[in-house]
mmCIF file of the N, C-alpha and C atoms, coordinates in Angstrom:
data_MODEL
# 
_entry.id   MODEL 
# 
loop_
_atom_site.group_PDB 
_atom_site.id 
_atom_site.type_symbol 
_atom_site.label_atom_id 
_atom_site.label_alt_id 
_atom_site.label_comp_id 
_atom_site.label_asym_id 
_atom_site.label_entity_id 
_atom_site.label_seq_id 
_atom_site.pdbx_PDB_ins_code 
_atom_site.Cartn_x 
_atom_site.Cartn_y 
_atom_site.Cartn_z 
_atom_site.occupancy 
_atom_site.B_iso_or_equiv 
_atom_site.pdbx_formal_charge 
_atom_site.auth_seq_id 
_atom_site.auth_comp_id 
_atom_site.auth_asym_id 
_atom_site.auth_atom_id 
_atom_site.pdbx_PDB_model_num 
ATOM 1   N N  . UNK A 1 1  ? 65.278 163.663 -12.531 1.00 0.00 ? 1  UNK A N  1 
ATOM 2   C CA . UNK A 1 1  ? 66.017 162.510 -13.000 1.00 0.00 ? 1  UNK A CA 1 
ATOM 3   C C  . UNK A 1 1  ? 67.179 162.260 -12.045 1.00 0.00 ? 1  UNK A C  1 
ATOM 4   N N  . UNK A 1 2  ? 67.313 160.567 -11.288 1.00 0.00 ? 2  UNK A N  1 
ATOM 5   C CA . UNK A 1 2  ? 68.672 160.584 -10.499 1.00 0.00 ? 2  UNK A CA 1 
ATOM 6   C C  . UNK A 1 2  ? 69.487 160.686 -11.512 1.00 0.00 ? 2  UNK A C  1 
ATOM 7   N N  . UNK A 1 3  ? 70.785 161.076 -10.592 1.00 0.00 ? 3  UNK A N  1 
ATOM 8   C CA . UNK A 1 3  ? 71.880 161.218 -11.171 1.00 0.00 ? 3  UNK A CA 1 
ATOM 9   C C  . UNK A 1 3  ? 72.677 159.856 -11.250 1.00 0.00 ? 3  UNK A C  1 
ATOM 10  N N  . UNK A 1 4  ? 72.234 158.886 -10.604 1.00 0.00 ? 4  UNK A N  1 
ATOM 11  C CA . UNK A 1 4  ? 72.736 157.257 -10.550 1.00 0.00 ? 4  UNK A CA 1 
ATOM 12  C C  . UNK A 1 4  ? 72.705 157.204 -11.947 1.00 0.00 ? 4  UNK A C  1 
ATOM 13  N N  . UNK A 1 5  ? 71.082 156.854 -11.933 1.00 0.00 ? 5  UNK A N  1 
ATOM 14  C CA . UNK A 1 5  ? 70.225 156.333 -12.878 1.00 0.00 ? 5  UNK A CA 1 
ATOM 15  C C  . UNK A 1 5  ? 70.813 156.803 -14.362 1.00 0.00 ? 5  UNK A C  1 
ATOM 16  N N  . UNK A 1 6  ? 70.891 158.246 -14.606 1.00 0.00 ? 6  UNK A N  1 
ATOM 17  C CA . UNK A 1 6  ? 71.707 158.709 -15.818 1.00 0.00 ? 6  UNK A CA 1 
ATOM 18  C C  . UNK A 1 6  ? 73.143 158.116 -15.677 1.00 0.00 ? 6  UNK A C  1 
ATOM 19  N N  . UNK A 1 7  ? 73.965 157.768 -14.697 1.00 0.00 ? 7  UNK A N  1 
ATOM 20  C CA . UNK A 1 7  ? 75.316 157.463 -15.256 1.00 0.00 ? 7  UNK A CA 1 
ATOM 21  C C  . UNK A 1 7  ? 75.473 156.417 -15.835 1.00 0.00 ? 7  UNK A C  1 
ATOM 22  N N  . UNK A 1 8  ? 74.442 155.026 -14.981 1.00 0.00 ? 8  UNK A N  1 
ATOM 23  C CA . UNK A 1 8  ? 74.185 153.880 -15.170 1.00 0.00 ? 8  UNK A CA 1 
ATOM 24  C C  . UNK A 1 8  ? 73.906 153.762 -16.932 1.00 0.00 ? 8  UNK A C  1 
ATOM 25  N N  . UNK A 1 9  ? 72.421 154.782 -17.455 1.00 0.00 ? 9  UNK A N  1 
ATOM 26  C CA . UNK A 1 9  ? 72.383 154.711 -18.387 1.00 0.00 ? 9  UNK A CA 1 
ATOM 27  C C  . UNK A 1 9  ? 73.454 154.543 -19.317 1.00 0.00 ? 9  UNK A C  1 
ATOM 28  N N  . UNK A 1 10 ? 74.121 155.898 -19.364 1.00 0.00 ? 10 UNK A N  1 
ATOM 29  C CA . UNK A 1 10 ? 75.210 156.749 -19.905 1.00 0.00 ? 10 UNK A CA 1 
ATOM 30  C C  . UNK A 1 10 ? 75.966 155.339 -20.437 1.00 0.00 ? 10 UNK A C  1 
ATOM 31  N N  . UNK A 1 11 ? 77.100 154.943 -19.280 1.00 0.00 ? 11 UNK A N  1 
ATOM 32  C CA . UNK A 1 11 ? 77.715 153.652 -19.042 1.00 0.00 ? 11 UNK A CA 1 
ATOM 33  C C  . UNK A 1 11 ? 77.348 152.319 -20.085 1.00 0.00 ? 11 UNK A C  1 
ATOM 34  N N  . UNK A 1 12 ? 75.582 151.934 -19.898 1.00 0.00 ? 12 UNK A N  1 
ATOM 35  C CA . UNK A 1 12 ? 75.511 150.926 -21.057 1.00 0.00 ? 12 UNK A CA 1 
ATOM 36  C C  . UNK A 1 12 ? 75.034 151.169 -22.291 1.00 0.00 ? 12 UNK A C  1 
ATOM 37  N N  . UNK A 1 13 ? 74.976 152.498 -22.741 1.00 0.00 ? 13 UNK A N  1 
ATOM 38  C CA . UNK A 1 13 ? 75.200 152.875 -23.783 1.00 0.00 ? 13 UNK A CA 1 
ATOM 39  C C  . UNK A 1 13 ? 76.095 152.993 -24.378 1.00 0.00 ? 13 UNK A C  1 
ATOM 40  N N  . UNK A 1 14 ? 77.186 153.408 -23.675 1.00 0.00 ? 14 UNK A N  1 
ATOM 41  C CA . UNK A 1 14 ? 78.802 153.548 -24.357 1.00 0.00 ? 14 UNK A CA 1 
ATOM 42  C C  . UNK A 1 14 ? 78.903 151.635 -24.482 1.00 0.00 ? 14 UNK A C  1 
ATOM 43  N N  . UNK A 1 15 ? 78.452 150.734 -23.678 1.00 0.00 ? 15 UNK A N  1 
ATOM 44  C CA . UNK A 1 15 ? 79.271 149.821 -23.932 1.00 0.00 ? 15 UNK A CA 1 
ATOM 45  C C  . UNK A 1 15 ? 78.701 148.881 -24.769 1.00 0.00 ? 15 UNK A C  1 
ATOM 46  N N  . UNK A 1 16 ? 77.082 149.222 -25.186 1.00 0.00 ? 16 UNK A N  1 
ATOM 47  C CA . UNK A 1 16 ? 76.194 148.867 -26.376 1.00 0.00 ? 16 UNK A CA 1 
ATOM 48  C C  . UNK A 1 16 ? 76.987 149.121 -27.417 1.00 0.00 ? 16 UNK A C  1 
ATOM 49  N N  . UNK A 1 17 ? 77.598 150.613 -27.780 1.00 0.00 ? 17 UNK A N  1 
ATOM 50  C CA . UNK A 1 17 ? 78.048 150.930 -28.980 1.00 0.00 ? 17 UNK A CA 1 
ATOM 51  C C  . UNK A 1 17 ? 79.248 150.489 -29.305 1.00 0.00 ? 17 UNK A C  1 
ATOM 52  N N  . UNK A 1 18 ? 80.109 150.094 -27.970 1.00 0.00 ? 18 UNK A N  1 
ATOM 53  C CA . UNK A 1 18 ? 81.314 149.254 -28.294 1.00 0.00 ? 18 UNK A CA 1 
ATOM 54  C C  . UNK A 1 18 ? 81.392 148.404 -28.616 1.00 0.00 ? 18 UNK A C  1 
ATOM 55  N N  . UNK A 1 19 ? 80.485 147.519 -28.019 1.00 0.00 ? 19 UNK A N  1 
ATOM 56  C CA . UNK A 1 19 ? 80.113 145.807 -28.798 1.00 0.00 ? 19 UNK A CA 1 
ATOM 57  C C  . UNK A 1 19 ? 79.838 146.107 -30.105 1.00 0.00 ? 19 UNK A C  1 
ATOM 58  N N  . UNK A 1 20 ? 78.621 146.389 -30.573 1.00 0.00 ? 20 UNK A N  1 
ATOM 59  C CA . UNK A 1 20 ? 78.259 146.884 -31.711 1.00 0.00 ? 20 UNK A CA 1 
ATOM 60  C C  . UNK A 1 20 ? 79.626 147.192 -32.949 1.00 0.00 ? 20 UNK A C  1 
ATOM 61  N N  . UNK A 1 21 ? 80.374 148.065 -32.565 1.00 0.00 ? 21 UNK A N  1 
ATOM 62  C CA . UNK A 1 21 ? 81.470 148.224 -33.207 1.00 0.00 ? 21 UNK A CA 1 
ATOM 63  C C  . UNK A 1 21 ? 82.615 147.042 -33.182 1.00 0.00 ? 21 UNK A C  1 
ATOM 64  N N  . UNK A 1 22 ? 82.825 145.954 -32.331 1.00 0.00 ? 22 UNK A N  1 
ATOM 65  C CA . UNK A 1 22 ? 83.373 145.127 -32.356 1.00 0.00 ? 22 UNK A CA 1 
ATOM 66  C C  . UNK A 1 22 ? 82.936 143.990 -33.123 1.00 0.00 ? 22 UNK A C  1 
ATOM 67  N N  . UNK A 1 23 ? 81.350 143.874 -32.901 1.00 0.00 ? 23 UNK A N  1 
ATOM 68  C CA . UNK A 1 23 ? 80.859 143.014 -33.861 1.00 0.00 ? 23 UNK A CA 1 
ATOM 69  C C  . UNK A 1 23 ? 81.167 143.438 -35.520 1.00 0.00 ? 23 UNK A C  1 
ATOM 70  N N  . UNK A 1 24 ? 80.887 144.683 -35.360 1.00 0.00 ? 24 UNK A N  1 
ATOM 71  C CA . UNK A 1 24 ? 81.290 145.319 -37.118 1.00 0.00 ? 24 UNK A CA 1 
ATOM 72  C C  . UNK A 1 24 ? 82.781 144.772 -37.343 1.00 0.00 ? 24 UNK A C  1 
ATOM 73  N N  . UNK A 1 25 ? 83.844 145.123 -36.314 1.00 0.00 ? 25 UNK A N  1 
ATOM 74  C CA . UNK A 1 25 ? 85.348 144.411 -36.744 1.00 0.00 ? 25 UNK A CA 1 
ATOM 75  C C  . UNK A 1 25 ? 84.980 142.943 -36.864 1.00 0.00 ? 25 UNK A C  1 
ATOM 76  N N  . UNK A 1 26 ? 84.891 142.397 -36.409 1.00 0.00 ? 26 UNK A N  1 
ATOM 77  C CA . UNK A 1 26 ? 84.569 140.845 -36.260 1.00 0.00 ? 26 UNK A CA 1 
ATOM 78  C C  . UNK A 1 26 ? 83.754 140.503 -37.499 1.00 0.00 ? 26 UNK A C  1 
ATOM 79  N N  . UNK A 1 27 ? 82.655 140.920 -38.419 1.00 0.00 ? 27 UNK A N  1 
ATOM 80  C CA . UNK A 1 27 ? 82.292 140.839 -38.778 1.00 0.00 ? 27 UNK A CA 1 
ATOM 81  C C  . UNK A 1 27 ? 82.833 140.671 -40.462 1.00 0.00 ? 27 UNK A C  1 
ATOM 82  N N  . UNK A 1 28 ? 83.706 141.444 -40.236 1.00 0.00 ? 28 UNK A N  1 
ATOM 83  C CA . UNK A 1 28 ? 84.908 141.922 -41.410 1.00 0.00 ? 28 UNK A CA 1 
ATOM 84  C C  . UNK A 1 28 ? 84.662 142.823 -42.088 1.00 0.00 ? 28 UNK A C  1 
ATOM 85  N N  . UNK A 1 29 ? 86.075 143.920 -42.565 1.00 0.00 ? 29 UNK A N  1 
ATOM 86  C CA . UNK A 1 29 ? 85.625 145.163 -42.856 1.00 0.00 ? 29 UNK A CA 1 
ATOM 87  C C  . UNK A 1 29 ? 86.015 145.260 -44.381 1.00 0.00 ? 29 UNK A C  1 
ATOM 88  N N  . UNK A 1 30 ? 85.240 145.943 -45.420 1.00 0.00 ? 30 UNK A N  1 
ATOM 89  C CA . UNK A 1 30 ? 85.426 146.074 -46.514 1.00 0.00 ? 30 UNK A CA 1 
ATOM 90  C C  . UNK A 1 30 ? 87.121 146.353 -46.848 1.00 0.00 ? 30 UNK A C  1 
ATOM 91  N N  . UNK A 1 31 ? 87.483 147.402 -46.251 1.00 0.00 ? 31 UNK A N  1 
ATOM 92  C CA . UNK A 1 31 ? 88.725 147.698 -46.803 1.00 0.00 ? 31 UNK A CA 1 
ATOM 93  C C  . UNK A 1 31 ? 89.891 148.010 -45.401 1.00 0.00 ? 31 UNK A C  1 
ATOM 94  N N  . UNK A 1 32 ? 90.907 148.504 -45.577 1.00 0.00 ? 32 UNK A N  1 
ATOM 95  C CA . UNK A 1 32 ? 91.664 148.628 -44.159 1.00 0.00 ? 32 UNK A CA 1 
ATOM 96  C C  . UNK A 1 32 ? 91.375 149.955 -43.556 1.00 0.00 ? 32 UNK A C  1 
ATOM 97  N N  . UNK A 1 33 ? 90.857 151.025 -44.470 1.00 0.00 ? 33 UNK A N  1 
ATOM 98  C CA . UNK A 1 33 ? 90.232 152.487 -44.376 1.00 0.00 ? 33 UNK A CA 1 
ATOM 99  C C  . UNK A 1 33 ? 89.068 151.935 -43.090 1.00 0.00 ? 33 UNK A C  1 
ATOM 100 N N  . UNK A 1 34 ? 88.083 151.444 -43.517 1.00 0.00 ? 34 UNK A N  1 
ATOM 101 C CA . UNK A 1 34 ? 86.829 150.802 -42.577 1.00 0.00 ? 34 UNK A CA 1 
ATOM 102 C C  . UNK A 1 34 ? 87.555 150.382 -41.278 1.00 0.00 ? 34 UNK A C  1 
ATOM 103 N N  . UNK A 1 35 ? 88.171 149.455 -41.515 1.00 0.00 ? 35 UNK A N  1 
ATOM 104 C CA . UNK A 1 35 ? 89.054 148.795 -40.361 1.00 0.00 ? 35 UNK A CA 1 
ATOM 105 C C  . UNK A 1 35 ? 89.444 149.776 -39.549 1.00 0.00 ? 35 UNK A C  1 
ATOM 106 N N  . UNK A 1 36 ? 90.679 150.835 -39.686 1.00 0.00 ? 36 UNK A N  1 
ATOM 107 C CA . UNK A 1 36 ? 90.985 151.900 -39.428 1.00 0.00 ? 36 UNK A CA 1 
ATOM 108 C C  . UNK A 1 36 ? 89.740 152.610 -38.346 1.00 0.00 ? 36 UNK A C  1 
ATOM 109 N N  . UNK A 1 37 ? 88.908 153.046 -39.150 1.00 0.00 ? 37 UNK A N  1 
ATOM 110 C CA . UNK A 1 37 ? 87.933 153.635 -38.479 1.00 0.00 ? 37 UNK A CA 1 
ATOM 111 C C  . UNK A 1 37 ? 87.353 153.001 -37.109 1.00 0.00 ? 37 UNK A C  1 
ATOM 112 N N  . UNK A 1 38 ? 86.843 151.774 -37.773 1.00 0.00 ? 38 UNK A N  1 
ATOM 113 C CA . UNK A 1 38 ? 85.969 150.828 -36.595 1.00 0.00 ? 38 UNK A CA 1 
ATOM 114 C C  . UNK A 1 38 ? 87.193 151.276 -35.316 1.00 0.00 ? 38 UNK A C  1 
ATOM 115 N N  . UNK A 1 39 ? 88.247 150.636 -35.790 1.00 0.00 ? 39 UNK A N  1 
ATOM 116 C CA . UNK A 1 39 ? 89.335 150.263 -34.365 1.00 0.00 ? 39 UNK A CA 1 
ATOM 117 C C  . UNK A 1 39 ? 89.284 152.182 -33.754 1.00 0.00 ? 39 UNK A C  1 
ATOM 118 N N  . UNK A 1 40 ? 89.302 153.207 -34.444 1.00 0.00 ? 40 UNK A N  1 
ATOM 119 C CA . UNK A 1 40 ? 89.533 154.387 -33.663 1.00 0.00 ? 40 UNK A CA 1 
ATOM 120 C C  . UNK A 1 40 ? 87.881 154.887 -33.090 1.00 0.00 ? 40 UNK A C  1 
ATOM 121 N N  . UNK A 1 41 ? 87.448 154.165 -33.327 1.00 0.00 ? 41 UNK A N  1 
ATOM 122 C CA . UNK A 1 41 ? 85.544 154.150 -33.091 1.00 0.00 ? 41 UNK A CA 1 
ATOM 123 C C  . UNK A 1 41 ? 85.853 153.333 -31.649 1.00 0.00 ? 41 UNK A C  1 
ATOM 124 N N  . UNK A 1 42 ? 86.272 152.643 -31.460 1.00 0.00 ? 42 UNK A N  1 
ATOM 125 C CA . UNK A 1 42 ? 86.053 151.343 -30.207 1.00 0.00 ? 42 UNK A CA 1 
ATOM 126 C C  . UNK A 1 42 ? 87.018 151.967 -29.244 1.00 0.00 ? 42 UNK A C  1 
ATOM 127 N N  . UNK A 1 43 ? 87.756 152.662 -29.966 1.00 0.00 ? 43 UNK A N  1 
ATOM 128 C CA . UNK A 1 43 ? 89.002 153.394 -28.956 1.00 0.00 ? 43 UNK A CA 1 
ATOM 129 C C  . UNK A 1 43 ? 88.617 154.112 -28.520 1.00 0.00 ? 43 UNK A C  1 
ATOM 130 N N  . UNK A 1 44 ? 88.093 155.007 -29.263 1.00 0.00 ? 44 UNK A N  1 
ATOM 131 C CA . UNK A 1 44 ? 87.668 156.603 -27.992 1.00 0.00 ? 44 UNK A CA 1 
ATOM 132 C C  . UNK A 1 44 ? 86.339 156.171 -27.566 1.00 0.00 ? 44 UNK A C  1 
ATOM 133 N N  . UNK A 1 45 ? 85.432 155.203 -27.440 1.00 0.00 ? 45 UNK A N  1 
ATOM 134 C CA . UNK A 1 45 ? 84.450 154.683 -26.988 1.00 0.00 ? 45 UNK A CA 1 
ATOM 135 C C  . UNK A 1 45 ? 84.906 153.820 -25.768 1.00 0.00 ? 45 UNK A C  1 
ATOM 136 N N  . UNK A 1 46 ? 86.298 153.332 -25.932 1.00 0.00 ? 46 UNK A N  1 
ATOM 137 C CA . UNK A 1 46 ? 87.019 152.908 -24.342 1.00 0.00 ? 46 UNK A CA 1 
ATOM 138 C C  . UNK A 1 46 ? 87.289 154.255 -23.571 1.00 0.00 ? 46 UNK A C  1 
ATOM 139 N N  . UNK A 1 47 ? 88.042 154.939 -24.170 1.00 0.00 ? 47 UNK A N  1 
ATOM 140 C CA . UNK A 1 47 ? 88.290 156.158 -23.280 1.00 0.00 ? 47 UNK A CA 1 
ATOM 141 C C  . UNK A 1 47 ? 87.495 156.818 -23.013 1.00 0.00 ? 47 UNK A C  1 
ATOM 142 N N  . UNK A 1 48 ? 86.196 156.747 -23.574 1.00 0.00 ? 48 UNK A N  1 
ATOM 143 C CA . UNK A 1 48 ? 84.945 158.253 -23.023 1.00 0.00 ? 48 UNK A CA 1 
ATOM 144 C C  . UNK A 1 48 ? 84.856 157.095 -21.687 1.00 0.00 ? 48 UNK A C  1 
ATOM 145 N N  . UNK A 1 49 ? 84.622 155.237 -21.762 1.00 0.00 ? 49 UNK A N  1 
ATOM 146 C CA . UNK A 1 49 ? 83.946 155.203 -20.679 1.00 0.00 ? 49 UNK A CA 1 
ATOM 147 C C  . UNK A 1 49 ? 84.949 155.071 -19.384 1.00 0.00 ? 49 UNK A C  1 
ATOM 148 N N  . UNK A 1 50 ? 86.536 154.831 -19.827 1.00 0.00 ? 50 UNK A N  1 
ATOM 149 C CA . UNK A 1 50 ? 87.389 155.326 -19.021 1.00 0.00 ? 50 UNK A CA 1 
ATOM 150 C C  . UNK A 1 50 ? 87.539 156.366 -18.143 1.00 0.00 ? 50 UNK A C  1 
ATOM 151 N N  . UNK A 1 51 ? 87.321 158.032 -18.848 1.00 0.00 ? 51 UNK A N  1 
ATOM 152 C CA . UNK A 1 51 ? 86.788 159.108 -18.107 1.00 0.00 ? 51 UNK A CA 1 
ATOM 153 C C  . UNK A 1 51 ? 85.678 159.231 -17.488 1.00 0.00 ? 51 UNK A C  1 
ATOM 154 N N  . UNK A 1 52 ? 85.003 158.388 -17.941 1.00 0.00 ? 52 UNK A N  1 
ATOM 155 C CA . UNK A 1 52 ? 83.620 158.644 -17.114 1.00 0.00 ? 52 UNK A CA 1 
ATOM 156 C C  . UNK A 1 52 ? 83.564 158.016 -16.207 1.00 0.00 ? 52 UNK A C  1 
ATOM 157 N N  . UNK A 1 53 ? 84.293 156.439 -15.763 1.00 0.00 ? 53 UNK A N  1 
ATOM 158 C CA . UNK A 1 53 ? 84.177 156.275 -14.546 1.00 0.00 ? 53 UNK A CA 1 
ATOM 159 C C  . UNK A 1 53 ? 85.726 156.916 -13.318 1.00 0.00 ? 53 UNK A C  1 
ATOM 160 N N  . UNK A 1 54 ? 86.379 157.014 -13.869 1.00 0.00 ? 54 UNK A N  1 
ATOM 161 C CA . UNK A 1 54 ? 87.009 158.072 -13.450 1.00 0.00 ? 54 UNK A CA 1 
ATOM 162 C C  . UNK A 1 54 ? 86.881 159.002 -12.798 1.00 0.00 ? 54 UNK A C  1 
ATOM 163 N N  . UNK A 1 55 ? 85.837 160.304 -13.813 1.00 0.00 ? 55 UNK A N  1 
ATOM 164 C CA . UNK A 1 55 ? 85.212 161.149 -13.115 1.00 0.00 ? 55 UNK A CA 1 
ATOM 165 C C  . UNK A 1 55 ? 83.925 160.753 -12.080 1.00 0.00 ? 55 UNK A C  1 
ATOM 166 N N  . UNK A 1 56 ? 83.443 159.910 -12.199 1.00 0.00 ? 56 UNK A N  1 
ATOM 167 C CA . UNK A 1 56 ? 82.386 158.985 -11.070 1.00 0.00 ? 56 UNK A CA 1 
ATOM 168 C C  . UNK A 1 56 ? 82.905 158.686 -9.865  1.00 0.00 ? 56 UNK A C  1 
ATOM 169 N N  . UNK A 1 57 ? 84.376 158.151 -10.030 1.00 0.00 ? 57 UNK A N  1 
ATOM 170 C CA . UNK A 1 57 ? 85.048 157.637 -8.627  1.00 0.00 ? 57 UNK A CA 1 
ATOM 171 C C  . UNK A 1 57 ? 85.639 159.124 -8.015  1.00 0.00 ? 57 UNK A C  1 
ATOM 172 N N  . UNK A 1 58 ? 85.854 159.727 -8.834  1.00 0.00 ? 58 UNK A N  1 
ATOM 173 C CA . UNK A 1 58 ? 85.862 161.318 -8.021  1.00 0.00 ? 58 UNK A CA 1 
ATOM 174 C C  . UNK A 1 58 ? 85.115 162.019 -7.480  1.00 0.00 ? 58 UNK A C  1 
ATOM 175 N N  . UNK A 1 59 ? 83.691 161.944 -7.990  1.00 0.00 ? 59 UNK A N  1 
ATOM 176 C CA . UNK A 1 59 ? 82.646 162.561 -7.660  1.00 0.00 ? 59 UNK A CA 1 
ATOM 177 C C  . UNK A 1 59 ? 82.250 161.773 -6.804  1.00 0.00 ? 59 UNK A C  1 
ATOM 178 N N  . UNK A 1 60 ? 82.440 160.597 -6.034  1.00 0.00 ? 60 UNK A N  1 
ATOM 179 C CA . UNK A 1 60 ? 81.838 159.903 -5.115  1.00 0.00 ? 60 UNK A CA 1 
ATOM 180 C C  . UNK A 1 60 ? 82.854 160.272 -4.161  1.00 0.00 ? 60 UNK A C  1 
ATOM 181 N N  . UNK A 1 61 ? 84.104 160.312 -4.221  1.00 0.00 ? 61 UNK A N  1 
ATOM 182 C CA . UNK A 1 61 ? 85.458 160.850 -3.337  1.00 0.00 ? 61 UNK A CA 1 
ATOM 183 C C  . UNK A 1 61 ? 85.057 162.102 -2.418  1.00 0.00 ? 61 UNK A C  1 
ATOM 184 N N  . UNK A 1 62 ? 84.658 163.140 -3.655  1.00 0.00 ? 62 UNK A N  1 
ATOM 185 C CA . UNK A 1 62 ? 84.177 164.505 -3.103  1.00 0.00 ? 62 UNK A CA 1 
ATOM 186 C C  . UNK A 1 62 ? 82.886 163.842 -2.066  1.00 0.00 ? 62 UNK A C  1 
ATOM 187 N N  . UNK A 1 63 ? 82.108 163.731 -2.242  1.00 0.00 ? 63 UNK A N  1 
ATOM 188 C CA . UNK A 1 63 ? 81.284 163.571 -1.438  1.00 0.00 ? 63 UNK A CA 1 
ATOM 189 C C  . UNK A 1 63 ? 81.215 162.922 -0.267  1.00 0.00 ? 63 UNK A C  1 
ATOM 190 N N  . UNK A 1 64 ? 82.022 161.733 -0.333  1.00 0.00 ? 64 UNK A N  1 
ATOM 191 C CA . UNK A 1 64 ? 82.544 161.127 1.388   1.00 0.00 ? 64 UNK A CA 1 
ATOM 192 C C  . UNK A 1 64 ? 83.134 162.237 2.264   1.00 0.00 ? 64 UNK A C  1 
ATOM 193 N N  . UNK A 1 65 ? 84.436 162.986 0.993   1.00 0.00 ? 65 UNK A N  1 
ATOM 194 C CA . UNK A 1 65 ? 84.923 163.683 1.741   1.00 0.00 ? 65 UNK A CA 1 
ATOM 195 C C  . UNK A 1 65 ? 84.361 164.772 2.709   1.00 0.00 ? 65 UNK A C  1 
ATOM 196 N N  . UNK A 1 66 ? 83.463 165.302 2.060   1.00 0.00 ? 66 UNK A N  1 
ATOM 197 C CA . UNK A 1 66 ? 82.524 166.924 2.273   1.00 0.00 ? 66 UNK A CA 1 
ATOM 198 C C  . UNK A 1 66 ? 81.763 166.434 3.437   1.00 0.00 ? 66 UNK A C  1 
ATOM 199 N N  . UNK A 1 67 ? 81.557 164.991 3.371   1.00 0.00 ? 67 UNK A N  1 
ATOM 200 C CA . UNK A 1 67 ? 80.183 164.808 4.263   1.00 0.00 ? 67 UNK A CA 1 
ATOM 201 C C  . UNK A 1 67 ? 81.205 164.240 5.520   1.00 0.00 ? 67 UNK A C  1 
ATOM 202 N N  . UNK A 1 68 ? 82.497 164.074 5.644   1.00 0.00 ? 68 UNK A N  1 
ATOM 203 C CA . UNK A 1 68 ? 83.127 163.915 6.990   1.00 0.00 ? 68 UNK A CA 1 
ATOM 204 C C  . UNK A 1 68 ? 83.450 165.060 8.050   1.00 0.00 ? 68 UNK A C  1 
# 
């Protein structure tokens, strides 16, 4: 399996499930408990894909570097 190919995946999966969860806010939430949730659901679903390209632009860093 490339390793592209899995990040690529990885990537529009996190941002499938973010929409998804935005549509649920948008959609309107039973109570402010729900609300609550959705919004800390969409949050650490920004930050996993925050770290992950993060760690991507590092791991591409290392490798220019190594290969100069």
């Amino acid at each position: 399996m490339d390793s592209v190919w899995l990040a690529k995946k990885f990537l529009k999966e996190i941002e499938a499930r973010r929409e998804d969860t935005k549509d649920a806010m948008l959609a309107g939430c039973s109570d402010f408990s729900q609300y609550e949730y959705l919004r800390g659901r969409y949050s650490s679903l920004a930050d996993a894909e925050n770290i992950f390209r993060e760690l991507l632009g590092k791991t591409q860093q290392d490798v220019t570097d190594s290969s100069t």
